[in-house]
N, C-alpha and C positions, 0 to 999 in steps of 0.2 A: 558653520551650522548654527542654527537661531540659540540653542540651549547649551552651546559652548564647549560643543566636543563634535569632531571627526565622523565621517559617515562612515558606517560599519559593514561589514559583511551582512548581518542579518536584518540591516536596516533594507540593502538592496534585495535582499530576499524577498521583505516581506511587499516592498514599494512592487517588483516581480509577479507577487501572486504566489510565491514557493510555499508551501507547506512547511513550518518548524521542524526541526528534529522530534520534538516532544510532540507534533501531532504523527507522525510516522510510525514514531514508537509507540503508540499508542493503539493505530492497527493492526501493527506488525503483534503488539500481544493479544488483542481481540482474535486475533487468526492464532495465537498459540493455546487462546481457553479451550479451541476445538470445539465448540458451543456455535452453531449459525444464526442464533438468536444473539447472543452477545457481539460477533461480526455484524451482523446488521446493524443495530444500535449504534455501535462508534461509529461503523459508515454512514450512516444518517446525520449524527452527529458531525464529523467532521466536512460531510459538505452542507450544513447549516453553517457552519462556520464561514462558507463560501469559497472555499479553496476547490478550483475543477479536477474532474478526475483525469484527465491528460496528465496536471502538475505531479498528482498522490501517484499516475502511474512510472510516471518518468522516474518519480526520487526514491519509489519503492524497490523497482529495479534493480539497482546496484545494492542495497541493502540485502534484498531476497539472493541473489546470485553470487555476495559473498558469506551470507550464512552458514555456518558449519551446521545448521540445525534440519539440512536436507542434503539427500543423496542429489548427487549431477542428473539425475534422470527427472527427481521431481523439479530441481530448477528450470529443466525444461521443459516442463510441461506447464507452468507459471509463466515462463516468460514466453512460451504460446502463446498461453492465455491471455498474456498481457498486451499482446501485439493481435491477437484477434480483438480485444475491445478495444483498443486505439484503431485500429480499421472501422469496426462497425460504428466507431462514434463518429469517425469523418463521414462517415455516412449518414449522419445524422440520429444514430442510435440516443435511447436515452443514457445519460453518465449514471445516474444512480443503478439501475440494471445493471450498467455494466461493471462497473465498481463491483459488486456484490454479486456478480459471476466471480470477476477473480479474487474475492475475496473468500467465495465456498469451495474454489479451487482449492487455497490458500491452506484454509481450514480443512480439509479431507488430505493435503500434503502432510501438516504436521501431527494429524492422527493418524495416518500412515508409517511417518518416522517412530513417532514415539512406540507406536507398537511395535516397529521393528528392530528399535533397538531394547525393548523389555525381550527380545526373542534371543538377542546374542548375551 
């Protein structure tokens, strides 16, 4: 390597196209403000960045579905969600639409949760 160290895991990430951890995480808390004004914004934001939302929905995925911060019911209904806008985008759907489908999913899952666990 030109600058005298070893190629890294997040070098082939980023050469990939993958989304950072810290931009992930950074959705995944926009979707915990419960706010779709604030979900909008990072989503806007993060594909400004130019990462596609095929990449943000693939690495979101496994993050959402091992979350303890949702019941198995709401994980699937996300991961519907998420496989219904990777369908409509092979179909030529717009990414940002669909992004911010599953991100107001996203956002009505975990104000779902949290009100159900203020009930127990």
């Amino acid at each position: 390597h030109a600058l005298g160290h070893g190629v890294q895991t997040k070098d082939i990430s980023e050469i990939a196209g993958l989304p950072p951890p810290e931009i992930l995480q950074s959705l995944l808390e926009s979707y915990q403000q419960t706010s779709f004004d604030t979900m909008k914004n990072t989503t806007d934001h993060v594909l400004a960045e130019g990462y596609s939302a095929t990449s943000l929905l693939l690495a979101l995925l496994p993050l959402i579905t091992q979350s303890d911060q949702f019941t198995d019911l709401y994980k699937a209904d996300l991961a519907m969600k998420m496989a219904q806008a990777e369908h409509a985008m092979s179909q030529g759907a717009d990414e940002s639409l669909q992004l911010l489908t599953v991100g107001s999913t996203a956002v009505q899952c975990f104000a779902k949760s949290k009100n159900a666990m203020k009930q127990h």
